[in-house]
N, C-alpha and C positions, 0 to 999 in steps of 0.2 A: 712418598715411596721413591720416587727421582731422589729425593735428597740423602735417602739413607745407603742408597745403591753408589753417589757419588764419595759419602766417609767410608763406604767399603773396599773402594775403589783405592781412596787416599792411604787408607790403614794400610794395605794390600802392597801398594806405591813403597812406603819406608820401608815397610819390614822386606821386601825386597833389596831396598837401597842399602839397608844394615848388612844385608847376606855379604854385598856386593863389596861392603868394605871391610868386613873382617875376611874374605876371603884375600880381598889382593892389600893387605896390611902388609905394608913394608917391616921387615923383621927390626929396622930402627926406629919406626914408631914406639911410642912405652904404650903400654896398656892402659894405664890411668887418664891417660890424653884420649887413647880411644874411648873408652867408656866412658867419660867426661861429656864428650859428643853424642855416644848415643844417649846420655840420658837427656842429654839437652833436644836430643833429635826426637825422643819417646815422650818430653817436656810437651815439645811442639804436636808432638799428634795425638796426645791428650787435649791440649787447647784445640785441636780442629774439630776432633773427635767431638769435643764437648759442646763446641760452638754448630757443628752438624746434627746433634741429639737437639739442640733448643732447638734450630731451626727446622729440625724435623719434627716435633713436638709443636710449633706452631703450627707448620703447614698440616699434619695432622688436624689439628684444633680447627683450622681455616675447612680441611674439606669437610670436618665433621660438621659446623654449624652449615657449610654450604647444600652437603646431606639434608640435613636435617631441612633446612628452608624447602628445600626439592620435593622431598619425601612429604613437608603440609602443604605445598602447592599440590602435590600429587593428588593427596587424598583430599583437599578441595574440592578438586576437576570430579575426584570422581563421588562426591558427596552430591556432588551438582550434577553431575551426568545422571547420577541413578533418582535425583529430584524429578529432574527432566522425563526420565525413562518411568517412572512410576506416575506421573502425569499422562504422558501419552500412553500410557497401557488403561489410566482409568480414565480418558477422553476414548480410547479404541475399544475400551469393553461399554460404554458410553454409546458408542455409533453402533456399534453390534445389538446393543440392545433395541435403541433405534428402528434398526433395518430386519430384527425380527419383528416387531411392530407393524414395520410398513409393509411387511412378508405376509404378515395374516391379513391383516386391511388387504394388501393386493387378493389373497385370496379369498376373502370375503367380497371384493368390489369384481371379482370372476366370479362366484355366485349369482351376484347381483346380476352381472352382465347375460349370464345363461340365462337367471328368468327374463331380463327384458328382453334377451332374443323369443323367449319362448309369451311374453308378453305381446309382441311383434306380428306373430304367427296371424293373428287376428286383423284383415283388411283394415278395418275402421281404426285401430289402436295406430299401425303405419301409416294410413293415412294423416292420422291427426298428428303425427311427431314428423310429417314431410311438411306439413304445414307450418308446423312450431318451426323447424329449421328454417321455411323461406322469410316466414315473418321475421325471427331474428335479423336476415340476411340483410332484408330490406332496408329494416330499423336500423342497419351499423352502416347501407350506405346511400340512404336517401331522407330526404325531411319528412314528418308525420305530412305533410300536406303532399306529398308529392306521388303517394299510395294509399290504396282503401284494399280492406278485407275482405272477404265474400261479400265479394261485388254481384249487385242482383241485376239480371235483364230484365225487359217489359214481358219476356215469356213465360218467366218464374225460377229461371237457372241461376243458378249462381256462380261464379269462378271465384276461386281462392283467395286470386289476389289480381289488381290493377294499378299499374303505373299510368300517370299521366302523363304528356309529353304535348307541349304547346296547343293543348287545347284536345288533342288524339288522347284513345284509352289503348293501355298494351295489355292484354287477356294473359294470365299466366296460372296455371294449373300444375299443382303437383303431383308427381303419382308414385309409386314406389315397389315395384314387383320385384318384391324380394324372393318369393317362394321359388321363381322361375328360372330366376339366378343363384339360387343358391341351389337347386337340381342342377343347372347348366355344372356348375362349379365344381358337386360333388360325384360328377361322371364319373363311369370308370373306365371306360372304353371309347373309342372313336364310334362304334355303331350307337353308343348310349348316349354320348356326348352331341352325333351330328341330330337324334331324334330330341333329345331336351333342347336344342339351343331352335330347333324349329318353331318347340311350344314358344320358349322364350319371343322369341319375333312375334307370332300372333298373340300375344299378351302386350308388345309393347305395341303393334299395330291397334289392337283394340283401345288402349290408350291415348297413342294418336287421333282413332277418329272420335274418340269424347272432347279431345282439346279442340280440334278444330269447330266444331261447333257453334267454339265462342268467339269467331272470327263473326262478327257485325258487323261491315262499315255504315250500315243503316244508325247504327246506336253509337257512331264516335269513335269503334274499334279502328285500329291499323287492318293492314291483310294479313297482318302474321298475330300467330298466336306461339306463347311460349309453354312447353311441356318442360316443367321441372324435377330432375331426380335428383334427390336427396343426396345420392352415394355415388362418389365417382365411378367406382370402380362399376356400378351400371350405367353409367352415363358411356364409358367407355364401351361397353359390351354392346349399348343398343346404335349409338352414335358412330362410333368411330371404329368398330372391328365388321359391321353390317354397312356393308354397302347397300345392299337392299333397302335396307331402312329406312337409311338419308334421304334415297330416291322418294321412299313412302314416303316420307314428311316432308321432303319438299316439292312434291305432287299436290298435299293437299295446307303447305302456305304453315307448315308447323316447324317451329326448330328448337330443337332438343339442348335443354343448358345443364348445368353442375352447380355448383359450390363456386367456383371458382371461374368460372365462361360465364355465369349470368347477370354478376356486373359489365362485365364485357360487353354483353350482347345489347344492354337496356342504353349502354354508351352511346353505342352506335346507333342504335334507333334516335336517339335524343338529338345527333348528328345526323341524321337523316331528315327526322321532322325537321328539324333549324334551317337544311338546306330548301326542303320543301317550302316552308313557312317564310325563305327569302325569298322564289322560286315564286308564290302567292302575289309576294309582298310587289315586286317587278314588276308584275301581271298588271296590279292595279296601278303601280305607275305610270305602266305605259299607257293603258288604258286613260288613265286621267290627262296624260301628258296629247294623247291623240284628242278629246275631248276640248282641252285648252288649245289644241290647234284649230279646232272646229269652229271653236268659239270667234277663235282672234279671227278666222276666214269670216266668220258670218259680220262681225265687228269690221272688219274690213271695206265688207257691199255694203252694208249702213252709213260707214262713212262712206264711200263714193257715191250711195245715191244723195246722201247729206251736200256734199260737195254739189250736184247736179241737182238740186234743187236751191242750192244756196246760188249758181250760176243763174239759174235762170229768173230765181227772186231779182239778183242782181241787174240782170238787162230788162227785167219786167219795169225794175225800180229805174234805171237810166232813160229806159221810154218813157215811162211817165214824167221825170223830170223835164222831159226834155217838150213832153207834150204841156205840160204846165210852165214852160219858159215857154209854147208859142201862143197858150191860150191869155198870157200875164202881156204879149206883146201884142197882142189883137186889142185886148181890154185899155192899152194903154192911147193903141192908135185911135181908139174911138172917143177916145175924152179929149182928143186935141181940136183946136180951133181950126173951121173949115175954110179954105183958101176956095173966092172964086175964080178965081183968075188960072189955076191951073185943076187938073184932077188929081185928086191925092193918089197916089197907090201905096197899099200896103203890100210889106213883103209876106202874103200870105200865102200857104200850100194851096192845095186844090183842096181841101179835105174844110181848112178854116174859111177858104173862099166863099164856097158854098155857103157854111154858115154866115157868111156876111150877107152875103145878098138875101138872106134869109130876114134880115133886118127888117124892120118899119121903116128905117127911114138911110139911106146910103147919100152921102156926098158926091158928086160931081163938079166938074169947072166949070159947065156952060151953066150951072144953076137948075138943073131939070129935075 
């Protein structure tokens, strides 16, 4: 289009330039000279003219195939866009279907959940699904050996369940007072509200005092025992929004756990016994360590009467030696040859003397 707008422009350009010279044609120009010119001029813008039609004709041609390429890439994109688009519509009608599926299932698994509430309603049924819950509990955080299940005493009771802890049993009972809580719950008033949450307390109180029960230290128990609920949201109600409570259970040595505080709390005991169980262990140290002192004292006077009996062997053994070098020089003096001429004397004590003159027969110098 530029190039056809440019030979319009050129055409436009002479046929001006012609006006321009027949208007100021010198009257000695010939005529034949002029128009000689212009047809040589109208020569010239036929060839422009003509050479502007090809190249307008190409470029023409140029934008038609560039069209054209444009226009199959175009509808490409969008053979592909609407591939794309008719996929995700039959992946989204797909998930739709789906999430009606999972719409009745939900609603079906809300049936379910009204009767097991209404399953619930029945003591014995909640108790046995507080039990199910603590034994799971256990099972995910302790070894098979390290808890037993309705643990029996020598008086015929049984507790739920029992952790071990260096040799100590930890009593833990569950209980589950749902009915009481879910009156507390569905009050409707502060006067209805403060009379249910009353019941409630004496419901968990009378649960209390069944747990504590199983406080034995006669039988290997700790002095605490654990009361288990199932459900936080009553662990919260009887534990942590009743102060009263607390006081009731830790009046009589009971502490109330969850889901969630009852690994906690067996932690700490287990950290507790370990200290104790060092605490023990010290005991008999010192205990042995006093005993080994005892000893080394008594070890001590046996050696020093040892010594004082070895001293006096010792001078026992010096005097006799020394009494057997005077009886070895008595014996000697008596076997020597008797001199008349003077009196022998021997070098004898008063003790050997005697026994001399005790003799038969003694030497003298006069001969007597």
């Amino acid at each position: 289009m530029e190039i056809l707008a440019g030979a319009i422009v050129v055409a436009t350009a002479g046929a001006v330039l012609i006006a321009l010279l027949l208007r100021r044609r010198p009257s000695d120009v010939p005529l034949a000279l002029l128009q000689q010119g212009m047809r040589a001029d109208a020569a010239q813008v036929q060839q422009t003219l003509a050479e502007l039609r090809a190249a307008n004709a190409q470029a023409l041609a140029d934008m038609r195939a560039e069209l054209q390429r444009s226009l199959g890439a175009t509808e490409q994109q969008v053979l592909t866009q609407t591939g794309s688009t008719q996929r995700t519509l039959g992946e989204l009608g797909a998930t739709l279907a789906a999430l009606g599926e999972q719409s009745t299932r939900i609603g079906e698994l809300a049936k379910d959940v009204g009767s097991l509430n209404d399953l619930f309603r029945a003591p014995k049924l909640r108790g046995g699904f507080g039990e199910l819950m603590l034994e799971r509990l256990l099972a995910d955080n302790l070894p098979a050996t390290a808890y037993q299940l309705q643990y029996g005493y020598r008086d015929g009771s049984r507790v739920d369940a029992i952790v071990r802890f260096a040799g100590r049993i930890v009593p833990i009972d569950a209980k589950f007072p749902i009915e009481s809580f879910n009156a507390l719950v569905a009050a409707a008033d502060d006067a209805e509200r403060l009379s249910r949450r009353r019941a409630f307390v004496q419901q968990v109180k009378r649960h209390v005092d069944a747990v504590a029960k199983y406080i034995a230290p006669a039988e290997g128990t700790i002095d605490f025992a654990f009361l288990y609920f199932p459900a936080e949201a009553v662990y919260y109600s009887a534990a942590v929004a009743e102060p009263d409570l607390r006081e009731y259970c830790s009046d009589r040595h009971v502490l109330p756990t969850s889901p969630n505080t009852l690994v906690a709390y067996l932690q700490m005991v287990s950290l507790g016994l370990r200290g104790l169980a060092m605490e023990e262990r010290t005991r008999e140290l010192n205990e042995n360590i006093r005993r080994a002192g005892l000893e080394i004292e008594n070890f001590r006077i046996m050696h020093d009467t040892l010594g004082k009996h070895l001293e006096n062997a010792t001078k026992k053994y010096a005097e006799s030696l020394r009494g057997l070098d005077r009886a070895a020089d008595a014996v000697e003096a008596v076997g020597r040859p008797l001199q008349t001429t003077q009196q022998t004397t021997l070098p004898l004590s008063g003790e050997e003397e005697s026994t001399v003159r005790r003799l038969p027969f003694v030497a003298r110098g006069d001969g007597r």
